[in-house]
PDB file of N, CA, C, O and CB in Angstrom:
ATOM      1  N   UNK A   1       8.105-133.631  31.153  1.00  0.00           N
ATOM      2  CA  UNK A   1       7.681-132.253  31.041  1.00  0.00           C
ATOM      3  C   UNK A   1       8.378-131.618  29.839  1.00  0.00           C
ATOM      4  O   UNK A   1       9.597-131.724  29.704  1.00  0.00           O
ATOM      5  CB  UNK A   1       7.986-131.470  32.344  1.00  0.00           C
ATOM      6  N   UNK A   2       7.500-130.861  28.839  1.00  0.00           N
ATOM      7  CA  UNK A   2       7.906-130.351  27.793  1.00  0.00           C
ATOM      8  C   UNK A   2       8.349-129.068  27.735  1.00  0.00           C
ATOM      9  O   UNK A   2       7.655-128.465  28.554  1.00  0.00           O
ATOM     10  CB  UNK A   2       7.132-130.498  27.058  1.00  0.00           C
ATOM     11  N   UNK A   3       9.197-128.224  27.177  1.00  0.00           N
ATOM     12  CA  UNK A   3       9.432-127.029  27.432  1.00  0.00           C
ATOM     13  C   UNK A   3       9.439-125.932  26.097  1.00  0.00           C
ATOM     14  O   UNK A   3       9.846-126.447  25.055  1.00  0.00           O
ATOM     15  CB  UNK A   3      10.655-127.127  28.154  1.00  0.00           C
ATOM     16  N   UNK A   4       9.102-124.713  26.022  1.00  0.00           N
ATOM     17  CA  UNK A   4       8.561-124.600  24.697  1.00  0.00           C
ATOM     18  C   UNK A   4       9.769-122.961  24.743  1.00  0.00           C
ATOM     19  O   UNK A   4      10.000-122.258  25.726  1.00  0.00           O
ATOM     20  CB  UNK A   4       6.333-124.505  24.516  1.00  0.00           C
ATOM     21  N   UNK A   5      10.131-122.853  23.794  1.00  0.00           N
ATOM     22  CA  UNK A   5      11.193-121.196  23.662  1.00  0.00           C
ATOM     23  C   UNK A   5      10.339-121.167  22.317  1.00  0.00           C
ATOM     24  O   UNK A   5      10.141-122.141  21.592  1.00  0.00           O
ATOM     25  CB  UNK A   5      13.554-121.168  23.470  1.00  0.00           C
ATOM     26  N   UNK A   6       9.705-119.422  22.047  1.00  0.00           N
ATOM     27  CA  UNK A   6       9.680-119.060  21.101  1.00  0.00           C
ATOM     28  C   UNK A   6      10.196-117.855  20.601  1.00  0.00           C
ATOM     29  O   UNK A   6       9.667-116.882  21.140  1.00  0.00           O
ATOM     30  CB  UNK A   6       8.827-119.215  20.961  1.00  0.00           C
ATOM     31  N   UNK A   7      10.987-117.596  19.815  1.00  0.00           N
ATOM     32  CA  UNK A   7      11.938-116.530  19.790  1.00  0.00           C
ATOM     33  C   UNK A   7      11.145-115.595  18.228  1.00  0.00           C
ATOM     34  O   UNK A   7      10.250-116.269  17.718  1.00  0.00           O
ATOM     35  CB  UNK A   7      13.865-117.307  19.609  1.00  0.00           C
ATOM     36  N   UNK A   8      11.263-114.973  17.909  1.00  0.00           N
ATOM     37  CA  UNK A   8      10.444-113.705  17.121  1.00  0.00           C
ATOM     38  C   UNK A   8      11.331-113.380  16.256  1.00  0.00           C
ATOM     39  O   UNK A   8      10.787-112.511  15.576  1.00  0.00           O
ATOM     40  CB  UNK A   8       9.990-112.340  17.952  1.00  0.00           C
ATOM     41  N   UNK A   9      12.751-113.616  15.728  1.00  0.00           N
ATOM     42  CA  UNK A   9      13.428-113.138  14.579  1.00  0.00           C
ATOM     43  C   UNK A   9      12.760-112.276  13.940  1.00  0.00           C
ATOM     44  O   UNK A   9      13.062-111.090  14.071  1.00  0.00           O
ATOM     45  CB  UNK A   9      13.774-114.031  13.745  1.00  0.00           C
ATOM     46  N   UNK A  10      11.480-112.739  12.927  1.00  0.00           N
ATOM     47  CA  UNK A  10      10.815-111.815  11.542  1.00  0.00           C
ATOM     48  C   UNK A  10       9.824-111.035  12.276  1.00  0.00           C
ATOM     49  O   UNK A  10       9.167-110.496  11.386  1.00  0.00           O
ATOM     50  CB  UNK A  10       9.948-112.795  10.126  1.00  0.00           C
ATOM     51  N   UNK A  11       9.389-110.704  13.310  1.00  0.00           N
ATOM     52  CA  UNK A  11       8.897-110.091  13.544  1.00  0.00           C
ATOM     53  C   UNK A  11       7.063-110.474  13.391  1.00  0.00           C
ATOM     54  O   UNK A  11       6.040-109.807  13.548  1.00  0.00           O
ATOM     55  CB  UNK A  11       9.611-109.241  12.994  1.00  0.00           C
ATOM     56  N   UNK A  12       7.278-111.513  13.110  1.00  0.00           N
ATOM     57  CA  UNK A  12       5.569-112.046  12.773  1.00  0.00           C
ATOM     58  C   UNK A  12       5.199-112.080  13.550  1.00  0.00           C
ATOM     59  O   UNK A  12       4.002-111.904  13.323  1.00  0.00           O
ATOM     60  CB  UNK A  12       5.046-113.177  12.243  1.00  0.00           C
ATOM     61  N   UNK A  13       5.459-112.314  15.472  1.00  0.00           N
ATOM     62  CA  UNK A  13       4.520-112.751  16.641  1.00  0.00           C
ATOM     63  C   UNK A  13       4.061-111.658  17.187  1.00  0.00           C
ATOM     64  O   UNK A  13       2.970-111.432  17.711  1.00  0.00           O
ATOM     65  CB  UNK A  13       5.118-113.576  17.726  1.00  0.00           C
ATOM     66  N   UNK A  14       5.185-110.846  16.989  1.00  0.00           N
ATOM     67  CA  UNK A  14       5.048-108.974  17.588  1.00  0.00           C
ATOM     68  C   UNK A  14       5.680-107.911  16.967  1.00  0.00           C
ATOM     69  O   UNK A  14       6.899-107.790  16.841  1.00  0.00           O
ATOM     70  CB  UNK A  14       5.676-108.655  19.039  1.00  0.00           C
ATOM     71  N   UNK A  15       4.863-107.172  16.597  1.00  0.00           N
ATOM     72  CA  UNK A  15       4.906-106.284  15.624  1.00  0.00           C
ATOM     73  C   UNK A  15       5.425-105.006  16.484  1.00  0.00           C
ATOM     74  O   UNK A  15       4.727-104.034  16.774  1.00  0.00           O
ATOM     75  CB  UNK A  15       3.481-106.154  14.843  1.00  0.00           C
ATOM     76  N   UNK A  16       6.857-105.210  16.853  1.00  0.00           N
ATOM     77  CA  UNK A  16       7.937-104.205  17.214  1.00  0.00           C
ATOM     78  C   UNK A  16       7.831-102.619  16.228  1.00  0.00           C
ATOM     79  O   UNK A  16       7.696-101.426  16.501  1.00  0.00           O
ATOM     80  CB  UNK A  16       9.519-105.089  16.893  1.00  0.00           C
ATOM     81  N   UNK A  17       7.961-103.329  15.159  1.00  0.00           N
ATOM     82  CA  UNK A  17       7.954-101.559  14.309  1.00  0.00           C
ATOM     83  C   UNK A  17       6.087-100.678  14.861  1.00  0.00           C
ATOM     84  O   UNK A  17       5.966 -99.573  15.389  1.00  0.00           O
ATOM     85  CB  UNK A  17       7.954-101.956  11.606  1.00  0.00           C
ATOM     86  N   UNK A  18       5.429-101.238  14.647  1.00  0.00           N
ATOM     87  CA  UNK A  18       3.938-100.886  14.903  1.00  0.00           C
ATOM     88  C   UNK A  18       3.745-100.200  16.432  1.00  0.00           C
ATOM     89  O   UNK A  18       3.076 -99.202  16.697  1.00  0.00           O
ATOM     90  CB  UNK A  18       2.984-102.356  14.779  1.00  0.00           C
ATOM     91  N   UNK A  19       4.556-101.058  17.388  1.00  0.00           N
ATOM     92  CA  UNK A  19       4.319-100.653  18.321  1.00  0.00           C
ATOM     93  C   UNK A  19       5.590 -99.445  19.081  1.00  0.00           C
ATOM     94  O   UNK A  19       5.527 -98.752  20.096  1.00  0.00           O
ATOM     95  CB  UNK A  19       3.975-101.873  18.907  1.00  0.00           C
ATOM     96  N   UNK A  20       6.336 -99.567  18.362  1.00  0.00           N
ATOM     97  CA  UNK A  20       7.823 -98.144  18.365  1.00  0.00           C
ATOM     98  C   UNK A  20       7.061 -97.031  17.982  1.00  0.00           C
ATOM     99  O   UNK A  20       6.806 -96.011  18.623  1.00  0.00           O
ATOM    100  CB  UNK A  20       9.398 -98.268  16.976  1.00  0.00           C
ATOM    101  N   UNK A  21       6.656 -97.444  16.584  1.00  0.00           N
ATOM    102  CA  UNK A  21       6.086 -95.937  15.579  1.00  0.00           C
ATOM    103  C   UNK A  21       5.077 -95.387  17.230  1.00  0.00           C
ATOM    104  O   UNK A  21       5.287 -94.447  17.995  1.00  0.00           O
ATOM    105  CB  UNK A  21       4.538 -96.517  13.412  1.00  0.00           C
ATOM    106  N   UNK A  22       3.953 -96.512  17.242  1.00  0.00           N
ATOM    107  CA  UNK A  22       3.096 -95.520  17.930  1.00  0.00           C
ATOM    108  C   UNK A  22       3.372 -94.786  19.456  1.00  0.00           C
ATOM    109  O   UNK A  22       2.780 -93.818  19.933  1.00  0.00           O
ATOM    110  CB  UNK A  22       1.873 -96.227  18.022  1.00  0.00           C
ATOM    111  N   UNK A  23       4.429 -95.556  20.019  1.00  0.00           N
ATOM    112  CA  UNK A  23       4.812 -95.066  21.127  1.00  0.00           C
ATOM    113  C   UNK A  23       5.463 -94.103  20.781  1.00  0.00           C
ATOM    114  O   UNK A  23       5.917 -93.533  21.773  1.00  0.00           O
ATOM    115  CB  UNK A  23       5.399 -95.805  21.915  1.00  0.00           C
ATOM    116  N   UNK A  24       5.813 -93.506  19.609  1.00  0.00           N
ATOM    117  CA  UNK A  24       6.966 -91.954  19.599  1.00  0.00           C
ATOM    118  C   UNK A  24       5.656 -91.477  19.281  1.00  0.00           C
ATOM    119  O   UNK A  24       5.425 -90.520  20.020  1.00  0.00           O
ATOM    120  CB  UNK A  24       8.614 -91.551  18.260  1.00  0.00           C
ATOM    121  N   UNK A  25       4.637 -91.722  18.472  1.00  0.00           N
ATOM    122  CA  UNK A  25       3.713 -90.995  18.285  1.00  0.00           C
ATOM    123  C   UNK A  25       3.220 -90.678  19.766  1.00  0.00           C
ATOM    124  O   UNK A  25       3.343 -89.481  20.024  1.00  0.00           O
ATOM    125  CB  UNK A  25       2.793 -91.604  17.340  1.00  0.00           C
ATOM    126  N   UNK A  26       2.883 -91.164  20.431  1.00  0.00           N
ATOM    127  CA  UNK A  26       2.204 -90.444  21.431  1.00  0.00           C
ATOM    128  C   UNK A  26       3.261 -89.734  22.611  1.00  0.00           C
ATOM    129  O   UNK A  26       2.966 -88.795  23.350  1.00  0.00           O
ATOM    130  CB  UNK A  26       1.165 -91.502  22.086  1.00  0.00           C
ATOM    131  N   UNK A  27       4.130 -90.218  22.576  1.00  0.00           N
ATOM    132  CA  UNK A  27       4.881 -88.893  22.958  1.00  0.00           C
ATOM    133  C   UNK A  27       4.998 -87.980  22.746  1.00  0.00           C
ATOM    134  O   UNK A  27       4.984 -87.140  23.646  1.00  0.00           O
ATOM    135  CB  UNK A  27       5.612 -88.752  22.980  1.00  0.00           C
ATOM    136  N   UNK A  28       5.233 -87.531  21.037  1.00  0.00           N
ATOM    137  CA  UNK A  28       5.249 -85.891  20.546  1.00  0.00           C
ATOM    138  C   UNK A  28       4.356 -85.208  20.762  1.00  0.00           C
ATOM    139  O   UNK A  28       4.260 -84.052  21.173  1.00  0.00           O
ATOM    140  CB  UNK A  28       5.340 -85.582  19.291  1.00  0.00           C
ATOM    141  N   UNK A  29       3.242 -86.413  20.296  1.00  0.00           N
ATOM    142  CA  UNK A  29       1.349 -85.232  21.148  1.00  0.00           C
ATOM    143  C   UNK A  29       1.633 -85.283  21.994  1.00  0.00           C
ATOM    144  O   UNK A  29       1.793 -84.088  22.243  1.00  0.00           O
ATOM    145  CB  UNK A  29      -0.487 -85.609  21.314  1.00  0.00           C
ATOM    146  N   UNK A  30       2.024 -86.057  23.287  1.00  0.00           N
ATOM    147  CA  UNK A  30       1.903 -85.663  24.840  1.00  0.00           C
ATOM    148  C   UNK A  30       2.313 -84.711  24.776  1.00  0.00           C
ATOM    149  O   UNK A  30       1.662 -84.010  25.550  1.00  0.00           O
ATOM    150  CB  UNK A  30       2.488 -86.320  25.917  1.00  0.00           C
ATOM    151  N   UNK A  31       3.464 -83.832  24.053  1.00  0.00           N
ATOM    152  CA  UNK A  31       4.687 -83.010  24.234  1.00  0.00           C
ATOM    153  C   UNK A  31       4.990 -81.679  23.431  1.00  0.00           C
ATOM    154  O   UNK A  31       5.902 -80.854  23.369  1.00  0.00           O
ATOM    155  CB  UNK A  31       5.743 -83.867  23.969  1.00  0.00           C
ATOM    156  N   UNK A  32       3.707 -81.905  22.824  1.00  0.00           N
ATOM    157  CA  UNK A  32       3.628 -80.923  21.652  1.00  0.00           C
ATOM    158  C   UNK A  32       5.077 -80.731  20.552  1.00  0.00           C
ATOM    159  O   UNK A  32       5.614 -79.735  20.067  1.00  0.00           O
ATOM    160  CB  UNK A  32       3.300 -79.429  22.420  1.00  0.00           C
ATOM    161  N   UNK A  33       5.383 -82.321  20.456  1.00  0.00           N
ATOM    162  CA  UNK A  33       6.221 -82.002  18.743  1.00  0.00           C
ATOM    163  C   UNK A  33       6.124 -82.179  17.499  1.00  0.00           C
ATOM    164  O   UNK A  33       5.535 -83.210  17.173  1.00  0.00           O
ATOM    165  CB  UNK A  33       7.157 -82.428  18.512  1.00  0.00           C
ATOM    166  N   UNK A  34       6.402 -81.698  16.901  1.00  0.00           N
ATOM    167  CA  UNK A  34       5.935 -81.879  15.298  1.00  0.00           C
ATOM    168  C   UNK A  34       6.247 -82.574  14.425  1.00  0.00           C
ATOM    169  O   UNK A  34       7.177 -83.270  14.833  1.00  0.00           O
ATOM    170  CB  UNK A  34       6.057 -81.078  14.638  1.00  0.00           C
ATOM    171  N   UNK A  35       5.997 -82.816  13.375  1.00  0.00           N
ATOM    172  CA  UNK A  35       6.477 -83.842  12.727  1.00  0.00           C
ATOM    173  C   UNK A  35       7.966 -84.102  12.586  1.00  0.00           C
ATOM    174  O   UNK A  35       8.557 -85.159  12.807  1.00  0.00           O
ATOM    175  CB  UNK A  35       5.958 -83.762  11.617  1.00  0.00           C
ATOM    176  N   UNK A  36       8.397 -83.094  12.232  1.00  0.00           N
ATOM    177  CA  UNK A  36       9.927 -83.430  12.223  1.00  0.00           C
ATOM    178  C   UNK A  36      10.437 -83.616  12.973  1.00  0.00           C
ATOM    179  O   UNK A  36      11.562 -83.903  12.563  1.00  0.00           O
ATOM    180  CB  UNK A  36      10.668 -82.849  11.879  1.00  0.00           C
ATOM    181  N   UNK A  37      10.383 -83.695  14.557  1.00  0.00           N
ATOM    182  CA  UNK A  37      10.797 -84.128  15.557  1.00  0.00           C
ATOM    183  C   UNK A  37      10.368 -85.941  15.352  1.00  0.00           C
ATOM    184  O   UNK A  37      11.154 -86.884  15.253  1.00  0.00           O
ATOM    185  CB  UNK A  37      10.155 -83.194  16.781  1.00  0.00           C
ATOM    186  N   UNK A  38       9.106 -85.956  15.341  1.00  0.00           N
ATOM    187  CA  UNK A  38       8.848 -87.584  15.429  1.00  0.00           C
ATOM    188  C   UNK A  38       9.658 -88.431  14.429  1.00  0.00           C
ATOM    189  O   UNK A  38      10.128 -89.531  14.718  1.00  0.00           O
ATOM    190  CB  UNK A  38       7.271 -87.942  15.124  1.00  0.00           C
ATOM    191  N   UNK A  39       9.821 -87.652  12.876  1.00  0.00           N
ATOM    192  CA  UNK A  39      10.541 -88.219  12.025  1.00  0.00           C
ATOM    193  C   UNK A  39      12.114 -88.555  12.708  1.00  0.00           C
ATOM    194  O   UNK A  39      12.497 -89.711  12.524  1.00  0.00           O
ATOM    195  CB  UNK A  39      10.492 -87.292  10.794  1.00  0.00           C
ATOM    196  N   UNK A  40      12.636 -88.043  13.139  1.00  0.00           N
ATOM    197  CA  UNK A  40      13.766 -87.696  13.643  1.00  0.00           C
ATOM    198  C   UNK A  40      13.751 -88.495  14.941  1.00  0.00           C
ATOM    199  O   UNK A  40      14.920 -88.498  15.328  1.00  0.00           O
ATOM    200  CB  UNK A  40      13.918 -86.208  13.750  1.00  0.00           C
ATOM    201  N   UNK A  41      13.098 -89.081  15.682  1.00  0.00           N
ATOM    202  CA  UNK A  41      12.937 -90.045  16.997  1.00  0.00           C
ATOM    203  C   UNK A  41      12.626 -91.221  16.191  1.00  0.00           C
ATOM    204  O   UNK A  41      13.106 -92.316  16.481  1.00  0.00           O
ATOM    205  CB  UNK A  41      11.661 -89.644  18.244  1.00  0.00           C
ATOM    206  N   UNK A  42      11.835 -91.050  15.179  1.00  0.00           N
ATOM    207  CA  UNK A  42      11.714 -92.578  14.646  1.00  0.00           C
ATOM    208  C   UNK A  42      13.180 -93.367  13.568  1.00  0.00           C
ATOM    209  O   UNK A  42      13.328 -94.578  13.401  1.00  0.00           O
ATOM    210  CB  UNK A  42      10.139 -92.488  13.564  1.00  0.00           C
ATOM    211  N   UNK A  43      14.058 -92.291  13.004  1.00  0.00           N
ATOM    212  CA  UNK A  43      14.941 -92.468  12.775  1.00  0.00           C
ATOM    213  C   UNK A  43      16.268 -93.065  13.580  1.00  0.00           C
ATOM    214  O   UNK A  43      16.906 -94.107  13.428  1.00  0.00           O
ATOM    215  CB  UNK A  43      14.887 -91.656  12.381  1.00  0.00           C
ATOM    216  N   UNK A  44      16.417 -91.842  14.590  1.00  0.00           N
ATOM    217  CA  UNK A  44      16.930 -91.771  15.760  1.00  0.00           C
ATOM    218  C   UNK A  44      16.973 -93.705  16.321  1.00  0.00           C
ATOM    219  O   UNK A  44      17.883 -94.522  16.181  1.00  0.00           O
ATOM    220  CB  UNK A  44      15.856 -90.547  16.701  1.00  0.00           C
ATOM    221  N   UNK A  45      15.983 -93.821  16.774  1.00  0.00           N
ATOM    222  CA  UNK A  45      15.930 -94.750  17.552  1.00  0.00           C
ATOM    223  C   UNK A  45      15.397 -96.863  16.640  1.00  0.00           C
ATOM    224  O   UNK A  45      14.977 -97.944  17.054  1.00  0.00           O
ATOM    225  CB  UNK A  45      14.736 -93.865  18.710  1.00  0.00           C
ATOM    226  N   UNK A  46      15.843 -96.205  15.248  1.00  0.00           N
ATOM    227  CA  UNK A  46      15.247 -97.350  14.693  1.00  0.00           C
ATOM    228  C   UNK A  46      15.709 -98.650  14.934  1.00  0.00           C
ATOM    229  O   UNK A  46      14.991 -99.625  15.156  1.00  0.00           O
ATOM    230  CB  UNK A  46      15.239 -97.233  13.487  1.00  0.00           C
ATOM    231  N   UNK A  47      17.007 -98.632  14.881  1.00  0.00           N
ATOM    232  CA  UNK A  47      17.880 -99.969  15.392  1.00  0.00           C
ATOM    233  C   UNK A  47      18.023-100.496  16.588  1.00  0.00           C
ATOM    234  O   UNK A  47      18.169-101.701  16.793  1.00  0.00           O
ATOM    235  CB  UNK A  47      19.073 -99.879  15.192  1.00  0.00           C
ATOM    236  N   UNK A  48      17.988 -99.579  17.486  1.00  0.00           N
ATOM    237  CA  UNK A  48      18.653 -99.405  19.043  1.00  0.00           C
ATOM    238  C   UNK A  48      17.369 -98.461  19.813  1.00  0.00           C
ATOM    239  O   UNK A  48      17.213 -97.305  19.418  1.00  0.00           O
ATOM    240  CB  UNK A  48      20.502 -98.355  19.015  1.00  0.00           C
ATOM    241  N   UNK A  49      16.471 -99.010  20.919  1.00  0.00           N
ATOM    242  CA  UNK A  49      16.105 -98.228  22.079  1.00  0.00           C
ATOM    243  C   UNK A  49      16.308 -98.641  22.873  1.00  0.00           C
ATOM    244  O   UNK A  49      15.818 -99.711  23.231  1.00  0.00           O
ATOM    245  CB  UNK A  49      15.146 -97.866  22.313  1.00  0.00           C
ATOM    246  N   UNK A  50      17.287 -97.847  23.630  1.00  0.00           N
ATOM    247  CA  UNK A  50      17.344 -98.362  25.218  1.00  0.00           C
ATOM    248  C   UNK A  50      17.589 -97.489  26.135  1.00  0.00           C
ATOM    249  O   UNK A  50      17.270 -96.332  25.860  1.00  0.00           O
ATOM    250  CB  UNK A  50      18.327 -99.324  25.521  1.00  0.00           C
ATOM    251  N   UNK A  51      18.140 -97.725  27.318  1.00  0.00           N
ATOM    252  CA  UNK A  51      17.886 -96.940  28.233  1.00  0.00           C
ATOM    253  C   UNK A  51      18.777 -95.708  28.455  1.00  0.00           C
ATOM    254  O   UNK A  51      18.478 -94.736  29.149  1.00  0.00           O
ATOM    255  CB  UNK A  51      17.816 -97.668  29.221  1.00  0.00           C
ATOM    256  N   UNK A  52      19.938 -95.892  27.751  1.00  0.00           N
ATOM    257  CA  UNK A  52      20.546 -95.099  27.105  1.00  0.00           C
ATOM    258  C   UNK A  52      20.467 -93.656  26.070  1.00  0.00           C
ATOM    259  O   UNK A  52      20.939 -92.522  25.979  1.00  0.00           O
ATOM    260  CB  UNK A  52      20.869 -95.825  26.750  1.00  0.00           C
ATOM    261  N   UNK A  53      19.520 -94.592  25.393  1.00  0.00           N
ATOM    262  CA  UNK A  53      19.404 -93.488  24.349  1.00  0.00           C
ATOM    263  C   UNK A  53      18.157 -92.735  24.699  1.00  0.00           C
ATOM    264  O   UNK A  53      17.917 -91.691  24.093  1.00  0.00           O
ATOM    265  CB  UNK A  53      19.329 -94.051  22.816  1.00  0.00           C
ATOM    266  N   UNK A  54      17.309 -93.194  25.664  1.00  0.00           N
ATOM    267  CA  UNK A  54      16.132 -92.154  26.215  1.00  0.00           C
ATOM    268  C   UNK A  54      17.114 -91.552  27.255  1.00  0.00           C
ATOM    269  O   UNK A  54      17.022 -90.326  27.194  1.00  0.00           O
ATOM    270  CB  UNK A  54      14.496 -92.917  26.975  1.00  0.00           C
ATOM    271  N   UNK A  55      17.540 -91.737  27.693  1.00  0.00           N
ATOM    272  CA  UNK A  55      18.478 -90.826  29.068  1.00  0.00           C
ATOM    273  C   UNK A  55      18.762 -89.753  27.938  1.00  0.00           C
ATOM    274  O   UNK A  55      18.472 -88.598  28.252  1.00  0.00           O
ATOM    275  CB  UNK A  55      20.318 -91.734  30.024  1.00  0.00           C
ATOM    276  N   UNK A  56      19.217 -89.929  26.834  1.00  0.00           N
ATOM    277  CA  UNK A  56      20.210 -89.050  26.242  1.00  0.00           C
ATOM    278  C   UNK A  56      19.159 -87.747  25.889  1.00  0.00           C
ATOM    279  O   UNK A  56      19.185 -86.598  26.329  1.00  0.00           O
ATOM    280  CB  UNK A  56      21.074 -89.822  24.804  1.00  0.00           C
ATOM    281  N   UNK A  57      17.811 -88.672  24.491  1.00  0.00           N
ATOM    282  CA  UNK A  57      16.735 -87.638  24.338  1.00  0.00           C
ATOM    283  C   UNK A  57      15.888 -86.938  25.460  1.00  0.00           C
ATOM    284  O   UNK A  57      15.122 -85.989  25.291  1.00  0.00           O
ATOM    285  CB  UNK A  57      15.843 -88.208  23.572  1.00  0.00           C
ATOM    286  N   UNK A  58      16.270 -87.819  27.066  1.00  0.00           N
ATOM    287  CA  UNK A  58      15.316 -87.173  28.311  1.00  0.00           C
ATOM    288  C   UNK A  58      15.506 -85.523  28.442  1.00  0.00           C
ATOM    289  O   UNK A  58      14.683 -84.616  28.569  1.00  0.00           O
ATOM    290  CB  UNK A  58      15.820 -87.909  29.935  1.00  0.00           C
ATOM    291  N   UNK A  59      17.139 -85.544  28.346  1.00  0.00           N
ATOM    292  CA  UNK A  59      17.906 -85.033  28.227  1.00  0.00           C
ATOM    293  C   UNK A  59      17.647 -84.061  27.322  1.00  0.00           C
ATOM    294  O   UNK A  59      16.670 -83.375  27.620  1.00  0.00           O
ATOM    295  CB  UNK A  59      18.683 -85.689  28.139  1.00  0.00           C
ATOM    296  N   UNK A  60      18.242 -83.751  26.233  1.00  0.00           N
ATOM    297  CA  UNK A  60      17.755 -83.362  25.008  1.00  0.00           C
ATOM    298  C   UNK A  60      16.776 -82.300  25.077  1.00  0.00           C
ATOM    299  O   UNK A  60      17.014 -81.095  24.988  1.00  0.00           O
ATOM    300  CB  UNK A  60      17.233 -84.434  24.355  1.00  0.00           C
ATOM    301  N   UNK A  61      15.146 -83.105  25.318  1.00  0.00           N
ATOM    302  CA  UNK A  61      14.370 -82.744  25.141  1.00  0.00           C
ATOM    303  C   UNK A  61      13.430 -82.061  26.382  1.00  0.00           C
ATOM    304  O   UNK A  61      12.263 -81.673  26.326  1.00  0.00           O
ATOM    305  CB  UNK A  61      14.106 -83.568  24.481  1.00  0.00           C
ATOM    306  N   UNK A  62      14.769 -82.060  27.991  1.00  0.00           N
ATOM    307  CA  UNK A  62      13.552 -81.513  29.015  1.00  0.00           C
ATOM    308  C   UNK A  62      12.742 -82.667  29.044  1.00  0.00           C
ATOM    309  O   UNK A  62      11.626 -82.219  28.784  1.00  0.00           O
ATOM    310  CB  UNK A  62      12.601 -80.117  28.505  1.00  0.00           C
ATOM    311  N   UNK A  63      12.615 -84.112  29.236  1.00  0.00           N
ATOM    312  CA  UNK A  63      11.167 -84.468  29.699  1.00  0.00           C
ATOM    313  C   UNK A  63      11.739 -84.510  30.982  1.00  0.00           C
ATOM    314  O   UNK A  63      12.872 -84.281  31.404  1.00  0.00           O
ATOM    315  CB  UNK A  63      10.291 -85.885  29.114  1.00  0.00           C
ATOM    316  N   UNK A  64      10.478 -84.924  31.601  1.00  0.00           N
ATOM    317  CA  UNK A  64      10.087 -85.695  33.425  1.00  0.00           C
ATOM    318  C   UNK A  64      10.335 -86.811  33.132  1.00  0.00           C
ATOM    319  O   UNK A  64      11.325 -87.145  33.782  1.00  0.00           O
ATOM    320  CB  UNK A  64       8.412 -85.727  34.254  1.00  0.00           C
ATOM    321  N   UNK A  65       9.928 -87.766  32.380  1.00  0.00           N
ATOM    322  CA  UNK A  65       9.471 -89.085  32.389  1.00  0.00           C
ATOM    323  C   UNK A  65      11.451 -89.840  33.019  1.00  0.00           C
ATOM    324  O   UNK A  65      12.600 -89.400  33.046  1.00  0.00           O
ATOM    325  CB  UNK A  65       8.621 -89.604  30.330  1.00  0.00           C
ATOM    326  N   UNK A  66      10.870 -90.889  33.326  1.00  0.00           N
ATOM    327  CA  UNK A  66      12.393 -91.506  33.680  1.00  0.00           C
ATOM    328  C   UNK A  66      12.870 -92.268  32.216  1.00  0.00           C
ATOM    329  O   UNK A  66      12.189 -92.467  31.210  1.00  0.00           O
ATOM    330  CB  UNK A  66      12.316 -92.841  35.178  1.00  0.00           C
ATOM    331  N   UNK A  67      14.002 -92.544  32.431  1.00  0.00           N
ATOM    332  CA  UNK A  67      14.459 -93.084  30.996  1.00  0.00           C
ATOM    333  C   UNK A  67      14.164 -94.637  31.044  1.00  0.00           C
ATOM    334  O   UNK A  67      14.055 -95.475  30.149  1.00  0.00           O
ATOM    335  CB  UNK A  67      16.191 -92.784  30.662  1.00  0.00           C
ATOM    336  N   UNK A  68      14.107 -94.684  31.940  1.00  0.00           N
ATOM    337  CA  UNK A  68      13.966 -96.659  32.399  1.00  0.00           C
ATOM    338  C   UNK A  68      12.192 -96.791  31.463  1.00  0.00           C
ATOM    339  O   UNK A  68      11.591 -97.865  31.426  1.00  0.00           O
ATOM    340  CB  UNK A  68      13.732 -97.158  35.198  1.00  0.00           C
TER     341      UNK A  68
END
């Protein structure tokens, strides 16, 4: 039996940045924020999202949503 690991380093299998950008994007419309807010979440969170750092902006920003 063969066993297969494929791990994503460059980003070629899944397009992590594509799918970050658009998930802050549709938060600010859910939420009515403006650009400089999204600029500022996409900055914010470029290196590092986790459960942490949404607790922090949950925070922050008044949402409902859970940070998990």
């Amino acid at each position: 039996m063969a066993c297969l690991a494929l791990f994503d380093l460059d980003g070629t299998l899944v397009d992590r940045h594509a799918a970050f950008t658009d998930a802050i994007a549709d938060l600010c419309r859910a939420h009515g924020f403006g650009p400089e807010i999204e600029q500022w979440l996409l900055s914010e969170l470029a290196d590092s999202a986790n459960t942490e750092d949404f607790g922090r902006l949950r925070e922050a920003f008044g949402l409902s949503e859970p940070a998990a």
